[in-house]
LOTOR-173009 format. One record per residue: residue in one letter; z, y, x of N, C-alpha, C in turn. Coordinates in steps of 0.02 Angstrom, whole numbers, padded with zeros to 5 digits, always signed. Layout:
BEGIN
AZYXZYXZYX ...
end
This chain:
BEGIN
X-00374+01051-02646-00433+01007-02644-00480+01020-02702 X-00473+01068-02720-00501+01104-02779-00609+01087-02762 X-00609+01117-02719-00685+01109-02685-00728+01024-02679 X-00682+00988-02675-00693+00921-02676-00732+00905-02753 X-00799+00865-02751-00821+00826-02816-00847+00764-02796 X-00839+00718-02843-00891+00661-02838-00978+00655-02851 X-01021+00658-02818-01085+00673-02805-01098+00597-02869 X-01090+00633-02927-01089+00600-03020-01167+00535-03001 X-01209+00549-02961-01260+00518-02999-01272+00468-02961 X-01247+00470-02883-01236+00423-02835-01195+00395-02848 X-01108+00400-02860-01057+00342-02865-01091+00299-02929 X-01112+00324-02993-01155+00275-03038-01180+00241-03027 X-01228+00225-02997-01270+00202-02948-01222+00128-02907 X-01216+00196-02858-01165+00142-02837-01107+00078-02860 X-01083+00129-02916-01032+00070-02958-01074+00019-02993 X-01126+00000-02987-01160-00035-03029-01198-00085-02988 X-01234-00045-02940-01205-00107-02881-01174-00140-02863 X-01104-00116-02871-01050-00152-02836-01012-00193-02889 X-01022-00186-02936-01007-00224-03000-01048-00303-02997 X-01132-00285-02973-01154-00340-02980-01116-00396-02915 X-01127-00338-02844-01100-00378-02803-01047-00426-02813 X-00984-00384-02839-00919-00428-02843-00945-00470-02896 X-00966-00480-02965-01007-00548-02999-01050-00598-02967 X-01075-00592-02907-01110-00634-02868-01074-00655-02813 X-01033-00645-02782-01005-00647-02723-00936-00639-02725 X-00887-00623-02780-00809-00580-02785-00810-00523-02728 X-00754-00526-02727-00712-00459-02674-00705-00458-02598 X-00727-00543-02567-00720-00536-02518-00776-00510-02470 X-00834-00491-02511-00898-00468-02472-00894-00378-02458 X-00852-00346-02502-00841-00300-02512-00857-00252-02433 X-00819-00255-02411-00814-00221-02350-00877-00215-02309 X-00905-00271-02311-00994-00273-02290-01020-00249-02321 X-01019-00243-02398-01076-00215-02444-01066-00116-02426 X-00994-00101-02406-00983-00042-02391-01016-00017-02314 X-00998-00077-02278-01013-00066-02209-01093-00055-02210 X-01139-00087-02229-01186-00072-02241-01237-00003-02252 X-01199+00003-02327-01222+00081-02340-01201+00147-02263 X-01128+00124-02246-01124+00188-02216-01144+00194-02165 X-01172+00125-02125-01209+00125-02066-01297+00126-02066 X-01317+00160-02121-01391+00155-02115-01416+00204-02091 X-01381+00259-02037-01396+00293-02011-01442+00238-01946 X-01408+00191-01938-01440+00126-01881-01501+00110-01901 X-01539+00124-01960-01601+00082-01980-01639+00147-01964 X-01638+00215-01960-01677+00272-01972-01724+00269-01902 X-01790+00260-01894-01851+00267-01854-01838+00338-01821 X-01836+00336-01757-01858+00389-01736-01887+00376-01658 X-01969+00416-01671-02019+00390-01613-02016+00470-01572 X-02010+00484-01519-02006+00521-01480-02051+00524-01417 X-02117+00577-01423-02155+00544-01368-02147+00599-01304 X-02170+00570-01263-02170+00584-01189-02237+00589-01146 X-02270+00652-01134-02321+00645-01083-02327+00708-01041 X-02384+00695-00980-02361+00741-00928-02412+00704-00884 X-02412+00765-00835-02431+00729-00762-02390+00661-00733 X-02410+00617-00702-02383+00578-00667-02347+00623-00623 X-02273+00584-00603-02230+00622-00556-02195+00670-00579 X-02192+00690-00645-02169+00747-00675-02106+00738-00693 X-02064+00677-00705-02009+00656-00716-01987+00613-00781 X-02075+00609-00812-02048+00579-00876-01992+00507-00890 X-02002+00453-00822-01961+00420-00826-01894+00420-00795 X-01884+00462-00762-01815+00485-00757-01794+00535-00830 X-01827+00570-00854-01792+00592-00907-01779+00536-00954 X-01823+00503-00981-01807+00433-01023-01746+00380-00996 X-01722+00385-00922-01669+00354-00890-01624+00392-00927 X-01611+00465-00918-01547+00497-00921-01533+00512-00968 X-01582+00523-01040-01576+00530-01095-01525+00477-01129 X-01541+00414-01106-01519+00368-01123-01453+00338-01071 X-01439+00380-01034-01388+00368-00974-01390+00306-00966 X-01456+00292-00925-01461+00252-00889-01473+00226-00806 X-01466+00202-00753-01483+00220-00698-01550+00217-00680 X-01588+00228-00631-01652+00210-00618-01655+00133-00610 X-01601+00107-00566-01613+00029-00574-01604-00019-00617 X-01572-00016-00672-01553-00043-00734-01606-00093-00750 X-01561-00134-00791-01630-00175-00807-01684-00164-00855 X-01657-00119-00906-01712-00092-00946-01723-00015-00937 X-01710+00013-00869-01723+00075-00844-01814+00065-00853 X-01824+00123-00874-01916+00154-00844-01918+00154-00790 X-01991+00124-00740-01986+00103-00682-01990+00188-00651 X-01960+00219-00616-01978+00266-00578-02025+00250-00523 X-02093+00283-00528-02136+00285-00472-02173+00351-00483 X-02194+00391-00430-02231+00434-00436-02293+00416-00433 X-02335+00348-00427-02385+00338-00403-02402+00291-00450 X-02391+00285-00500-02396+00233-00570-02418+00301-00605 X-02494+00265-00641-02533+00289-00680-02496+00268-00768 X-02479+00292-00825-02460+00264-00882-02539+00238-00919 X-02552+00201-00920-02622+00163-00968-02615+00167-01016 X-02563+00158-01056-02560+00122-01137-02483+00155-01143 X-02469+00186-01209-02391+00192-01248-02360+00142-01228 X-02296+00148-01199-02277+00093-01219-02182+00131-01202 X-02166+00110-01251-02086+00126-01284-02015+00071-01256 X-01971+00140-01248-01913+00128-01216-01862+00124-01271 X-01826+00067-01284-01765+00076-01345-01694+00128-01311 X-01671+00168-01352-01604+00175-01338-01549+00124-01339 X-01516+00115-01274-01470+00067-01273-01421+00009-01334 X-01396+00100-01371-01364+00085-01435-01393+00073-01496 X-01452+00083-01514-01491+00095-01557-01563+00072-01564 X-01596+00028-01568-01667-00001-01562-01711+00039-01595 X-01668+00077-01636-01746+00093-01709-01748+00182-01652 X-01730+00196-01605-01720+00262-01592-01784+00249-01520 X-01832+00254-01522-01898+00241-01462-01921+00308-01431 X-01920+00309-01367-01931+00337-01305-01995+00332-01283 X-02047+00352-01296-02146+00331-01293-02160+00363-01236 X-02181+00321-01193-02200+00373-01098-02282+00361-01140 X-02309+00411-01131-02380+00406-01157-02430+00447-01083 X-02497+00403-01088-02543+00420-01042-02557+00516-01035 X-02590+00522-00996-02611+00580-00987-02683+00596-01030 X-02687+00642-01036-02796+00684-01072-02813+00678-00991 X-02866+00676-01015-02917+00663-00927-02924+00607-00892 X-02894+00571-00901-02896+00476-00879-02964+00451-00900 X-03002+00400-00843-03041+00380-00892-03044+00349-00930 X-02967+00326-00947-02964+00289-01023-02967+00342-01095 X-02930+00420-01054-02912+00452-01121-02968+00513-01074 X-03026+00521-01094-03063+00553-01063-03044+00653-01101 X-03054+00625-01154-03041+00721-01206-02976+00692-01265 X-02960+00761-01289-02922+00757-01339-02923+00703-01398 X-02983+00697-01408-03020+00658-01502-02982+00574-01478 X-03020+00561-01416-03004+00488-01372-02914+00475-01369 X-02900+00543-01344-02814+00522-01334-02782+00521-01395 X-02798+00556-01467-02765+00547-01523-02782+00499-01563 X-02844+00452-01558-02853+00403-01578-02815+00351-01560 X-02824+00326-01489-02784+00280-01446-02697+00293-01462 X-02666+00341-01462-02596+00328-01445-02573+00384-01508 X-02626+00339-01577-02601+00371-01629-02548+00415-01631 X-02559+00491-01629-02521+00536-01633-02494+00548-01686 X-02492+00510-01734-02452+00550-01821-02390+00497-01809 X-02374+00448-01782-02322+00418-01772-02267+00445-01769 X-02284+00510-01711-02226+00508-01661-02193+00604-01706 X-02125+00582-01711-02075+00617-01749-02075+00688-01696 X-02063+00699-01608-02093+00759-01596-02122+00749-01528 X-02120+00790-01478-02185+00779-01420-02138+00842-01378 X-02134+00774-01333-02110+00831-01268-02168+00824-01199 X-02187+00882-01175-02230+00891-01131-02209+00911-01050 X-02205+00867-01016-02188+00890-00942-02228+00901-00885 X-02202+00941-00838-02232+00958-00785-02175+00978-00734 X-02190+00966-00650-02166+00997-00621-02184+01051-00579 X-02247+01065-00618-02255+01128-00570-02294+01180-00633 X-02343+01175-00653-02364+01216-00692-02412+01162-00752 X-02417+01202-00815-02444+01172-00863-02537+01179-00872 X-02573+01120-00894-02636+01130-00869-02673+01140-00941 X-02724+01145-00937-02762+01149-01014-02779+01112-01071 X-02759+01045-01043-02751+00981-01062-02679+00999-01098 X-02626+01003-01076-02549+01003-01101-02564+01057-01162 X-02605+01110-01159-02614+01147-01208-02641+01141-01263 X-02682+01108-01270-02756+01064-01292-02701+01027-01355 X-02661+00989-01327-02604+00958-01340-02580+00976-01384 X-02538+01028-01365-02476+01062-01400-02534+01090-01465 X-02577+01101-01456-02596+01133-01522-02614+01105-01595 X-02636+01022-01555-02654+00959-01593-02599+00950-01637 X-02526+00956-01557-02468+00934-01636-02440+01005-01684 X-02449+01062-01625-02445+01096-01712-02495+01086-01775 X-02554+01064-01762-02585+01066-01824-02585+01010-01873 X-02540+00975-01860-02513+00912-01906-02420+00926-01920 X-02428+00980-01906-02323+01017-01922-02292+00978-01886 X-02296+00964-01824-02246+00946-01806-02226+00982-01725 X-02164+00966-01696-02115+01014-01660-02165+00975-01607 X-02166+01016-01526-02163+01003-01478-02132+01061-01412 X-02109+01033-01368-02082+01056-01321-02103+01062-01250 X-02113+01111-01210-02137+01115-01127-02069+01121-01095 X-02087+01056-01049-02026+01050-00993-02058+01047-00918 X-02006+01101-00871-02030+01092-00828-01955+01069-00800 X-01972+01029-00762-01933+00991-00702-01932+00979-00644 X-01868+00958-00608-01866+00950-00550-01805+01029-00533 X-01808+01058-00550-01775+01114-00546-01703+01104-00486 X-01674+01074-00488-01631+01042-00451-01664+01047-00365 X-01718+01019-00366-01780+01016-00310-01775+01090-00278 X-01801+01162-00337-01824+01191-00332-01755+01229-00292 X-01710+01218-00310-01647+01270-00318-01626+01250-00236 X-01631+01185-00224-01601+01180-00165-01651+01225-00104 X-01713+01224-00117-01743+01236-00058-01751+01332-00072 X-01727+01361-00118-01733+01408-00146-01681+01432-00083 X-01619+01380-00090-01555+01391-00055-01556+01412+00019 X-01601+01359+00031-01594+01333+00092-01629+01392+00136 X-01688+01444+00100-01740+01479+00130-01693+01544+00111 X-01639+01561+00074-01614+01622+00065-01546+01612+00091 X-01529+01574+00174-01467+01559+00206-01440+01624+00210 X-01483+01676+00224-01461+01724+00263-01431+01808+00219 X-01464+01794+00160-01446+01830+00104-01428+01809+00053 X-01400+01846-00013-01374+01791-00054-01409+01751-00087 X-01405+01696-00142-01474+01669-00176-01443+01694-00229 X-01469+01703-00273-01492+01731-00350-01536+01669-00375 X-01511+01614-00408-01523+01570-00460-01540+01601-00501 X-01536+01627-00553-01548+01678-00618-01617+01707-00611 X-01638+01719-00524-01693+01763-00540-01748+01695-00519 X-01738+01650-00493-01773+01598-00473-01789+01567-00555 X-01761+01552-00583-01773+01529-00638-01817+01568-00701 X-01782+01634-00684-01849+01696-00721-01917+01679-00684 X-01918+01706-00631-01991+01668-00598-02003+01605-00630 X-01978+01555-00622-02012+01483-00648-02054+01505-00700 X-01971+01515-00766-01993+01526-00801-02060+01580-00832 X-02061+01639-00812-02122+01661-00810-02185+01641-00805 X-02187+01613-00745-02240+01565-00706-02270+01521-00762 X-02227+01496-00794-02242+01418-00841-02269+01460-00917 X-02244+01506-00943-02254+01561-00991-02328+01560-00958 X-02332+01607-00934-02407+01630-00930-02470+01581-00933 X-02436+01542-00887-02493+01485-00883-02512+01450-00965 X-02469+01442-01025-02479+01433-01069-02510+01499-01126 X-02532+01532-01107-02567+01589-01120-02528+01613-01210 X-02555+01628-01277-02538+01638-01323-02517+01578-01344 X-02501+01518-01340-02452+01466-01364-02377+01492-01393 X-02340+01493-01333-02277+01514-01368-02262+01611-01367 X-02221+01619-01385-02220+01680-01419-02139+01702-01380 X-02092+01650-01356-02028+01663-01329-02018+01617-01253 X-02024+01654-01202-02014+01605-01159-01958+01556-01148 X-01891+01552-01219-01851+01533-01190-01865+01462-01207 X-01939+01469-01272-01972+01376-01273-01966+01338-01254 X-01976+01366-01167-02002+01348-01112-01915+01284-01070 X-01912+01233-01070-01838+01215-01049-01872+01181-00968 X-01788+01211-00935-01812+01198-00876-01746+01161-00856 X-01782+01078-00825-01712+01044-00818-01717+01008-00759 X-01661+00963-00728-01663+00903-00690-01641+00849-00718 X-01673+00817-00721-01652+00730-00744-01599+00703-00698 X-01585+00744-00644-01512+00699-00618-01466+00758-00620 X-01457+00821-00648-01391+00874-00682-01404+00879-00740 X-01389+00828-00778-01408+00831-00870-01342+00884-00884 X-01304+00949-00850-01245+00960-00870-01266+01028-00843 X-01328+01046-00798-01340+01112-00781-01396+01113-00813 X-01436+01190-00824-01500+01216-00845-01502+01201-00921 X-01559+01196-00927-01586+01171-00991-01572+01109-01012 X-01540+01052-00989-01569+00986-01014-01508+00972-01105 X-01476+01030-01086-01415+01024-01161-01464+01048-01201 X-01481+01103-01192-01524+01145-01240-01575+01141-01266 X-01608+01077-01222-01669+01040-01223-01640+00994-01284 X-01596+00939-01271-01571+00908-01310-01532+00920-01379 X-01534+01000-01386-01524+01025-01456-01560+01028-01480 X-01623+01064-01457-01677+01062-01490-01722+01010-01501 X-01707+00942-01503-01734+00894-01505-01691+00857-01570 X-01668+00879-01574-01593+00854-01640-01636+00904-01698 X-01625+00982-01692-01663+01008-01722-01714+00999-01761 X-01779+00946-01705-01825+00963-01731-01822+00900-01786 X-01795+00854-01787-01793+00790-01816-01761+00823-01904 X-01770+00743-01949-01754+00757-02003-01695+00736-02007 X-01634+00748-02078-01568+00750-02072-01514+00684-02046 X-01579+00624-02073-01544+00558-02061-01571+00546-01986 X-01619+00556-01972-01657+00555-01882-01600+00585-01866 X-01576+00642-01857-01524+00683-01834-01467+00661-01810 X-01440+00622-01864-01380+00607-01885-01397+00526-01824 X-01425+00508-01839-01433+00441-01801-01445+00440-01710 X-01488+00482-01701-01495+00521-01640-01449+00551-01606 X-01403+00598-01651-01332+00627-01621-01271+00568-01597 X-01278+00513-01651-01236+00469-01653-01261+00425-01571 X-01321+00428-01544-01340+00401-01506-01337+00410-01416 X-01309+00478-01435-01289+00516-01364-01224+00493-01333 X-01254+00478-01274-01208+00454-01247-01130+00523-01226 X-01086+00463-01202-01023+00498-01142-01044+00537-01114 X-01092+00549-01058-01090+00565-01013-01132+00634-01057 X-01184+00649-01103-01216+00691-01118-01171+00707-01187 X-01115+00692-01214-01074+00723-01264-01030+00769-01225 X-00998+00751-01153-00949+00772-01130-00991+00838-01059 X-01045+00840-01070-01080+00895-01038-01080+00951-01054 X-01075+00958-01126-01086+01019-01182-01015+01025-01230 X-01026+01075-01244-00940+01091-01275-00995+01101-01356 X-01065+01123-01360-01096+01112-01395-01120+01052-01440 X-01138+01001-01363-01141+00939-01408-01101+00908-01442 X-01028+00906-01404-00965+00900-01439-00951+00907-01518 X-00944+00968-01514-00937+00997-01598-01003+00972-01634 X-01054+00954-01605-01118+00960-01662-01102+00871-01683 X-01075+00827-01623-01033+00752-01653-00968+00751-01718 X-00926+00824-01703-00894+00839-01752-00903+00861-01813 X-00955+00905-01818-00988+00908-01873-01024+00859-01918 X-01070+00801-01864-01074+00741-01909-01045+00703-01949 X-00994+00705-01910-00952+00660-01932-00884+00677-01984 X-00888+00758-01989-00841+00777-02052-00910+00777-02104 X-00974+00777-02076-01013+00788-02183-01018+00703-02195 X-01000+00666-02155-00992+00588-02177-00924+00575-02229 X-00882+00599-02220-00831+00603-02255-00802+00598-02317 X-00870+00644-02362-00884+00629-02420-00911+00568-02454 X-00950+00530-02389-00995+00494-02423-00934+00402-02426 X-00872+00424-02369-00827+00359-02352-00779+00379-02430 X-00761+00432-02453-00736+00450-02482-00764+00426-02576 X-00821+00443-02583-00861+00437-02621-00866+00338-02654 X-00865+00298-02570-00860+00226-02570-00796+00191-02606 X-00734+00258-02574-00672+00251-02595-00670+00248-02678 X-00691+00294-02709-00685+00295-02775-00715+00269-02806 X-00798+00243-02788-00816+00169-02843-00765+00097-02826 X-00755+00102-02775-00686+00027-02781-00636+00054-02837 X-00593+00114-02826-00561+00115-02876-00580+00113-02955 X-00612+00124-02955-00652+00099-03037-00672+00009-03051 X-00674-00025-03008-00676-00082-03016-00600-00099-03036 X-00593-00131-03114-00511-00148-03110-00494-00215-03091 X-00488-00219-03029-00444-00270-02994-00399-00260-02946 X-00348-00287-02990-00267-00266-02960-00269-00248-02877 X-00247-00202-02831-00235-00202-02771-00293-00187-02718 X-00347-00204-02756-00435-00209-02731-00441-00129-02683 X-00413-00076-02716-00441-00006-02692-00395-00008-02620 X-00338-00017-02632-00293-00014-02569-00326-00033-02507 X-00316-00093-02495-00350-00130-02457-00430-00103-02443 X-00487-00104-02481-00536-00055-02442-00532-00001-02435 X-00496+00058-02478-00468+00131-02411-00453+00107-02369 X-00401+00072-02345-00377+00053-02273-00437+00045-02232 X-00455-00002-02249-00531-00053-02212-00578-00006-02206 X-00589+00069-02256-00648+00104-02232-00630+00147-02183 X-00552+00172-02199-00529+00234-02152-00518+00214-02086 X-00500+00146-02068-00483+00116-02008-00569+00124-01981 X-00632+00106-02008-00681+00087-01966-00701+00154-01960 X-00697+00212-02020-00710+00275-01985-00671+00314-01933 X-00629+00283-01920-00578+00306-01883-00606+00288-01791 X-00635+00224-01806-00658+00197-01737-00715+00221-01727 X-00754+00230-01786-00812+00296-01752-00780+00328-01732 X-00754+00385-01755-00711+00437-01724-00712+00448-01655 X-00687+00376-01645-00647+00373-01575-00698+00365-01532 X-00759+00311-01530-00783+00295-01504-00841+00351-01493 X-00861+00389-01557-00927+00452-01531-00896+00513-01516 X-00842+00521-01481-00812+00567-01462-00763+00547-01386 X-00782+00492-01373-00771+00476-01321-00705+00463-01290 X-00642+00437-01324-00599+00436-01302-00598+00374-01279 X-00577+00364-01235-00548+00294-01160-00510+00242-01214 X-00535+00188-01186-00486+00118-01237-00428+00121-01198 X-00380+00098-01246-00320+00090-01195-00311+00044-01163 X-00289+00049-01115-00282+00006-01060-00337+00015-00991 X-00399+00045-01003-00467+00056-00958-00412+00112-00903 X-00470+00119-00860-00447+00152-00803-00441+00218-00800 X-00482+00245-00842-00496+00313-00869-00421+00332-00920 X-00405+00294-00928-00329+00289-01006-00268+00276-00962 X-00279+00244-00907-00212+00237-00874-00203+00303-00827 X-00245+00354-00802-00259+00391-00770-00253+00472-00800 X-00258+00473-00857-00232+00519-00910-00147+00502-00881 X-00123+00592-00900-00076+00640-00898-00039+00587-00963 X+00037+00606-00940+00070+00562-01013+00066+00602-01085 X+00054+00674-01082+00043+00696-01141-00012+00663-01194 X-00079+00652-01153-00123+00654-01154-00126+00570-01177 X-00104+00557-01142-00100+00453-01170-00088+00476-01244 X-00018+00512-01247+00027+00508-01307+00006+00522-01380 X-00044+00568-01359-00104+00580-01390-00164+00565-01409 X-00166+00531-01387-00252+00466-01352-00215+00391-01415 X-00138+00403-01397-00131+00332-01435-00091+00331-01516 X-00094+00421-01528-00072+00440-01600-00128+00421-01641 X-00172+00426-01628-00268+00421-01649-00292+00352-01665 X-00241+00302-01615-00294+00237-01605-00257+00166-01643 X-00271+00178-01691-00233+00141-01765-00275+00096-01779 X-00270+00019-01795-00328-00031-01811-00273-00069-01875 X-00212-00046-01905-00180-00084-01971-00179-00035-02024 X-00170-00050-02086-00159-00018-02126-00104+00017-02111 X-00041-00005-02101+00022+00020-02092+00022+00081-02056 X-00016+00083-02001-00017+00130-01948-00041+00193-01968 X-00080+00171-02037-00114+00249-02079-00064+00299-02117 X+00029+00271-02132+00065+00302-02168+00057+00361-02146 X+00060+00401-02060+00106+00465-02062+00027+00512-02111 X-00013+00454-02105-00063+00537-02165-00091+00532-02205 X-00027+00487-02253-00020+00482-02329+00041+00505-02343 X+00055+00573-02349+00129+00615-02370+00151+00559-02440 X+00092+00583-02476+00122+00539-02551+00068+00495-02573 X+00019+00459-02522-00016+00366-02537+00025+00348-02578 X+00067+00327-02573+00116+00273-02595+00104+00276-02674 X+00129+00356-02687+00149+00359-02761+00069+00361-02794 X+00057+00401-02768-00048+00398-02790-00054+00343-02787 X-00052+00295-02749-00074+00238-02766-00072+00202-02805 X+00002+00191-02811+00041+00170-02901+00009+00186-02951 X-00006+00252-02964-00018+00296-03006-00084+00268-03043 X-00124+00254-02959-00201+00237-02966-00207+00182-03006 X-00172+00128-02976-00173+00043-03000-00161+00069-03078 X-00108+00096-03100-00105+00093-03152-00151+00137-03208 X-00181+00178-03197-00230+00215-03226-00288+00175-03223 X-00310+00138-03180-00377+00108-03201-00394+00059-03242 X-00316+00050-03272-00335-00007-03326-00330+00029-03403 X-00303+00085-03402-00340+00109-03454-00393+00128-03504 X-00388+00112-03545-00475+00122-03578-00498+00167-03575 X-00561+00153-03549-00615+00216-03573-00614+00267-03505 X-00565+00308-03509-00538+00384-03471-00519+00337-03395 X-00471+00271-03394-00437+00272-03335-00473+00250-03275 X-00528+00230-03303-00572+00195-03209-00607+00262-03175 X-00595+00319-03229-00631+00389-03206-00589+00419-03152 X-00519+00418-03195-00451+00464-03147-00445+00427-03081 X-00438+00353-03086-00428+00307-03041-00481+00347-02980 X-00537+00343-02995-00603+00332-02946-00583+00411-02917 X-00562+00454-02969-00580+00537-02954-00508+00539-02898 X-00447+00507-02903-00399+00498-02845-00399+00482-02801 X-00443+00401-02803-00442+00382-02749-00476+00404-02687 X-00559+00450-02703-00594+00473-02682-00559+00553-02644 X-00502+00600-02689-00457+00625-02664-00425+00633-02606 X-00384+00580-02608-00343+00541-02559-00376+00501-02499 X-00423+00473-02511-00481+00457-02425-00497+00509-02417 X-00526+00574-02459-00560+00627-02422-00519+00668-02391 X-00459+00682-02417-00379+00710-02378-00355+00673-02322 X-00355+00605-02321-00345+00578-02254-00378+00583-02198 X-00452+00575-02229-00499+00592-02150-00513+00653-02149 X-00500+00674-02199-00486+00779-02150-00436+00769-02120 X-00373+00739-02124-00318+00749-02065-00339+00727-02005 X-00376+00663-02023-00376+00627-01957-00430+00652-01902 X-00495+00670-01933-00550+00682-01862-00508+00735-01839 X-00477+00786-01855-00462+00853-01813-00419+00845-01760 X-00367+00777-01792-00332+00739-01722-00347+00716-01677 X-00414+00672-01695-00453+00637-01645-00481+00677-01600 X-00516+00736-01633-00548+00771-01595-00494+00846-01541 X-00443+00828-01556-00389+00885-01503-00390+00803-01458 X-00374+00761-01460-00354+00720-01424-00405+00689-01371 X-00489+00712-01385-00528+00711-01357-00561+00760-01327 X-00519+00823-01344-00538+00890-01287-00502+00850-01242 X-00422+00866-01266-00390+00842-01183-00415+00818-01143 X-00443+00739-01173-00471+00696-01122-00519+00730-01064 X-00563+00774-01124-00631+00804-01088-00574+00843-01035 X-00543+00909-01066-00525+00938-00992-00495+00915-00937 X-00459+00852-00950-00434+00823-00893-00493+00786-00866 X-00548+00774-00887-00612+00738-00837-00645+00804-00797 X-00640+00851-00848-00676+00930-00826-00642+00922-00737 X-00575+00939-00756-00541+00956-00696-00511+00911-00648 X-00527+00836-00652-00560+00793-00615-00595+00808-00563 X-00682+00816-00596-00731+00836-00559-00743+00894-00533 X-00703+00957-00540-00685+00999-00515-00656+00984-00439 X-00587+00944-00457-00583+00941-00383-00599+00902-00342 X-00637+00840-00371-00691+00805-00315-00740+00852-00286 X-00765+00887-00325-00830+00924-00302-00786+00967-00233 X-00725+00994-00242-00681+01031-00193-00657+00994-00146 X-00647+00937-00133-00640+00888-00089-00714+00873-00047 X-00745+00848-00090-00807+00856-00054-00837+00918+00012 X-00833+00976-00026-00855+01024+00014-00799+01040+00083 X-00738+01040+00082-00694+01015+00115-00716+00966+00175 
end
């Protein structure tokens, strides 16, 4: 654990905070004052806008993004025949501060030219700009895209419906084979050109269906939308993807795993200003309390089934056995990955009452020992949530084979 440090100028900080806290409040606020910090990925703004032709799919993509149905109660109304007038923003289910903006079209006679539409639906707001169409992109969408490069910021051309396109692609090549691959070069081409010197790589260009968020572009779309955001937008946004769009991508997957091991430091980091506070027993008790709630992230943005749900009773017995090595809510239940907690711990209590030197060793152990535990633990969580995935994989495998049947 040689590579491990305490980030010196933040736990300071921190310990001094938390010093005042426990003087105003004692020890029992503790866990909130922690819970707090590590959930402010929940406060981070992120405005995401949306425009296009009417009919283009923008509110079905804002449904599925957010895996939602079309009829839901806070679903975007799907109509092809609804004009958008005015911005107006969709929350993510999990997340309020994370907004979904269906914005009007250029050429309306509300938004007659460019100057009119960036005034009205203040464009410096919005964090990036996705542009749709289902058939080809017009001069207006271009007009666009150039506005937001010239204020630095990301935007994206989506064409959709693709799903549409593929079936009737199918349906007209009964008699020979179909070639998907080359149907999609065409699109894609098609949509390239029409945007003349704009982009420079057609693979810019994402081509999706709002009802197969698991075929084409719509993963790749949704990477690059993580991408374009800043590190805490990112982090809050990733955290915001649903089941159904974590368990699509073997990509999105790991990029939830990756969040959630550079958090590690920072639960770890929490760990070791408690231990510097000297009150008897105090550090124990919040490692437990932090590792247990990072633990239920874990579980929960990686998608594993509660026990007892239908999805958990339906799992292979390996696979339970495994599903329920992971799903720990006591302290006790944390021993098998503390080889030697016990004695560190001792060790700890008693070093922090030393002068001067001991609230340092204390803090520099305890911080140790949480950051050694939750390296054991996400890598468990996360074997225990492939399984799950491949046993849903091969689920829908053989429905889809029943079906055709």
């Amino acid at each position: 654990m040689s590579d491990i440090f305490l980030p010196e100028c933040e736990i300071v900080d921190l310990t001094e905070e938390l010093r005042k806290e426990i003087e105003e409040f004692g020890v029992s606020n503790i866990e909130e004052f922690f819970k707090k910090r590590l959930e402010n990925w929940k406060s981070v703004e992120v405005n995401i806008a949306i425009t296009g032709e009417a009919g283009s799919g923008k509110s079905s993509f804002i449904n599925t993004i957010r895996e939602l149905d079309d009829d839901d109660d806070d679903a975007a109304p799907v109509d092809v025949l609804e004009c958008t007038k005015e911005p107006r923003s969709y929350d993510h289910p999990t997340n309020n501060k994370i907004k979904f903006w269906d914005l009007p079209g250029i050429g309306t006679p509300d938004y007659p030219d460019l100057d009119t539409y960036c005034n009205k639906v203040q464009l410096e707001k919005y964090h990036t700009y996705l542009i749709f169409t289902s058939t080809r992109f017009q001069a207006n969408d271009l007009k666009l895209a150039e506005k937001v490069r010239s204020i630095k910021k990301k935007f994206f051309f989506i064409r959709t419906k693709i799903d549409e396109n593929a079936r009737a692609q199918e349906k007209r090549k009964r008699k020979q084979k179909y070639d998907e691959e080359a149907m999609l070069a065409r699109i894609r081409e098609k949509c390239f050109q029409s945007l003349g010197n704009l982009l420079t790589n057609d693979q810019d260009i994402f081509l999706i269906s709002n009802h197969d968020p698991d075929k084409w572009d719509f993963v790749r779309l949704t990477q690059a939308i993580l991408d374009a955001l800043t590190r805490y937008q990112r982090e809050s946004m990733t955290f915001a993807l649903g089941k159904v769009i974590t368990r699509s991508s073997q990509d999105i997957f790991q990029r939830k795993v990756n969040v959630l091991r550079q958090r590690i430091w920072k639960v770890a980091a929490a760990s070791g200003v408690v231990a510097a506070i000297p009150v008897p027993g105090l550090s124990f008790a919040v490692d437990a309390a932090l590792i247990l709630r990072e633990l239920s992230l874990y579980r929960s943005q990686l998608g594993l089934p509660e026990i007892g749900s239908a999805e958990f009773v339906q799992l292979h017995l390996a696979t339970k056995k495994k599903v329920l090595s992971v799903t720990l809510t006591t302290a006790a239940q944390l021993s098998p990955y503390f080889a030697s907690y016990a004695a560190s711990t001792a060790i700890e209590e008693f070093t922090r009452f030393v002068p001067f030197i001991g609230p340092a060793i204390a803090s520099g152990m305890s911080f140790t020992t949480t950051y050694y535990a939750l390296s054991k633990i996400l890598p468990d969580v996360e074997e225990a949530a492939k399984l799950v995935l491949k046993e849903a994989a091969q689920k829908t495998a053989a429905d889809l084979e029943n079906e055709v049947d």
